[in-house]
C-alpha positions as CSV (number, residue, x, y, z in Angstrom):
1,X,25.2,9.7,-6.2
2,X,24.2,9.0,-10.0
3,X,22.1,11.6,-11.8
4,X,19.1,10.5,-12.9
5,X,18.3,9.8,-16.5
6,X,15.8,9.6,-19.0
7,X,15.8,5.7,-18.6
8,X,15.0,6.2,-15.2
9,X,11.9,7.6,-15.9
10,X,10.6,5.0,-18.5
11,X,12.0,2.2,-16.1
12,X,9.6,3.5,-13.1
13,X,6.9,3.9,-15.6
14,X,7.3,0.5,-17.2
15,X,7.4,-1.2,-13.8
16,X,4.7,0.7,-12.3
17,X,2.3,-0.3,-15.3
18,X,3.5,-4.2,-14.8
19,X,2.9,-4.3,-12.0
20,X,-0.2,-2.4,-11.6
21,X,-1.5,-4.7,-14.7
22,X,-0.9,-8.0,-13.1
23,X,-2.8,-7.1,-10.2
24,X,-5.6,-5.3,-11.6
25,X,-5.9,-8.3,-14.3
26,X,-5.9,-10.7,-11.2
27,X,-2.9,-12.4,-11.0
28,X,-2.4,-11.9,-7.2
29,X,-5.4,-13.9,-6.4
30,X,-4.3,-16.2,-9.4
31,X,-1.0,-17.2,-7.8
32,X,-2.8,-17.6,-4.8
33,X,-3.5,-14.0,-2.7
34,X,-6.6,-14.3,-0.6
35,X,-9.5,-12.5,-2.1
36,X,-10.2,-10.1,0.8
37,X,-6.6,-8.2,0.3
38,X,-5.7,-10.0,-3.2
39,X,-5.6,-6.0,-4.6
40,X,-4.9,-4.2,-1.7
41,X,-1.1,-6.0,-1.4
42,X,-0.7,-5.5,-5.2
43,X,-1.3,-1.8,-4.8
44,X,0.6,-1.3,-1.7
45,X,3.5,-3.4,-2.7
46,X,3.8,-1.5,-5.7
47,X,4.3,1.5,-4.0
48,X,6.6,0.1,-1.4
49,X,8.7,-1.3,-4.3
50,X,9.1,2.6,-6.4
51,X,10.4,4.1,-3.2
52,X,12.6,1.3,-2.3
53,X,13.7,1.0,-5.9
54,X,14.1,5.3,-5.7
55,X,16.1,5.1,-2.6
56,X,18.7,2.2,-3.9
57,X,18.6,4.3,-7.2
58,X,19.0,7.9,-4.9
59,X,21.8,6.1,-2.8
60,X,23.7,5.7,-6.3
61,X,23.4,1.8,-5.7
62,X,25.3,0.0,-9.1
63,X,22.3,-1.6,-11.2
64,X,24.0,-4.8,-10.8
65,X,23.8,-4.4,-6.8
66,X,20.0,-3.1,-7.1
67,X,18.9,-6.3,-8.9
68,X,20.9,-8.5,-6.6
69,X,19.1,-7.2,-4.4
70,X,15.8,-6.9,-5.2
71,X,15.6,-10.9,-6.8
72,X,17.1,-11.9,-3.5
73,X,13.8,-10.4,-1.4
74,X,11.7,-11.3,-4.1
75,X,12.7,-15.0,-3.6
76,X,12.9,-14.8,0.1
77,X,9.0,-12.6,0.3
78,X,7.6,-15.8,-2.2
79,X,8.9,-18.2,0.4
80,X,7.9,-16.8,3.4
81,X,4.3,-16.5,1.6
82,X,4.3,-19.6,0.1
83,X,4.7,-21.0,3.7
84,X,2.5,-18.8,5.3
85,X,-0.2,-19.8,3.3
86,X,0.3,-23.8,3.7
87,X,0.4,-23.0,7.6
88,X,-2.3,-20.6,7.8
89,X,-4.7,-23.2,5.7
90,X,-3.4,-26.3,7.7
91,X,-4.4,-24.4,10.7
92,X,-7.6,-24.1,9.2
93,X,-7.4,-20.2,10.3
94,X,-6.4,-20.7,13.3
95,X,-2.5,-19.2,13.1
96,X,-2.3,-15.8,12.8
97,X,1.5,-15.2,12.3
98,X,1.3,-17.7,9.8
99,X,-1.6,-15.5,8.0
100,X,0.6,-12.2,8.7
101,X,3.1,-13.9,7.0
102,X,1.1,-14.7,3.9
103,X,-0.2,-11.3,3.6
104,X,3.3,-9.4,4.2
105,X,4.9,-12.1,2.3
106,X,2.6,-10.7,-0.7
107,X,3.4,-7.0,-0.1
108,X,7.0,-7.7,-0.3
109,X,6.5,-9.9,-3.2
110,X,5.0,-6.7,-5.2
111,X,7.3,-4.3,-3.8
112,X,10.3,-6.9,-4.6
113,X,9.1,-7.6,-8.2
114,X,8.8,-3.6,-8.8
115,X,12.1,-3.1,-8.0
116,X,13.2,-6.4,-10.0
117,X,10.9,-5.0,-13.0
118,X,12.7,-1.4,-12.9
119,X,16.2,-2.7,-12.6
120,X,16.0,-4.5,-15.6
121,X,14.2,-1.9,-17.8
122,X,16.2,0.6,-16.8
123,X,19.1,-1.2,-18.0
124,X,17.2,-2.7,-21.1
125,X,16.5,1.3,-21.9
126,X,19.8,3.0,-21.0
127,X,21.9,0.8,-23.5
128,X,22.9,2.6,-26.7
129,X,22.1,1.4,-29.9
């Protein structure tokens, strides 16, 4: 188990106002988040994403391991919306795993790109200069 370190703390903190920025300014609905939930997954994914990001940190996961990680669900969670979302419309509303998808796939997208965020500040802020 690694103890935790000042970088830590700014990592979170960075992450959490990235992401918390992006959806507040939007961008969820931007790239494509239905307007009804287009905040709500930004705000819940975000909070999924700090305490899967703590417990890979807690579990003393290497930051090389914790990034691998977290870009592979991030590009796995932007598929499985992506294709949500082209079923769900060509089923003119009709498919409702195809609409779970698209909504989950946007949780996990947030919660992914927290994690992705962290990892890399974290690093970015623990080097010495």
């Amino acid at each position: 188990m690694q103890h935790w370190q000042r970088s830590d703390t700014g990592a979170g903190l960075i992450a959490l106002g990235a992401t918390l920025a992006f959806t507040s300014a939007g961008g969820t609905l931007a790239f494509g988040a239905h307007p009804w939930w287009a905040l709500k997954v930004g705000y819940l994914g975000t909070g999924i994403g700090a305490l899967v990001w703590l417990g890979m940190r807690a579990l003393g996961a290497s930051g090389r391991v914790r990034l691998a990680l977290a870009a592979t669900a991030l590009l796995v969670a932007a598929v499985a919306t992506g294709v949500g979302k082209a079923r769900f419309a060509a089923s003119f509303a009709e498919d409702a795993v195809a609409g779970r998808f698209w909504l989950i796939g946007w949780i996990a997208v947030m919660a992914a790109a927290f994690a992705v965020i962290a990892t890399l500040a974290g690093t970015m802020l623990g080097r010495k200069a």
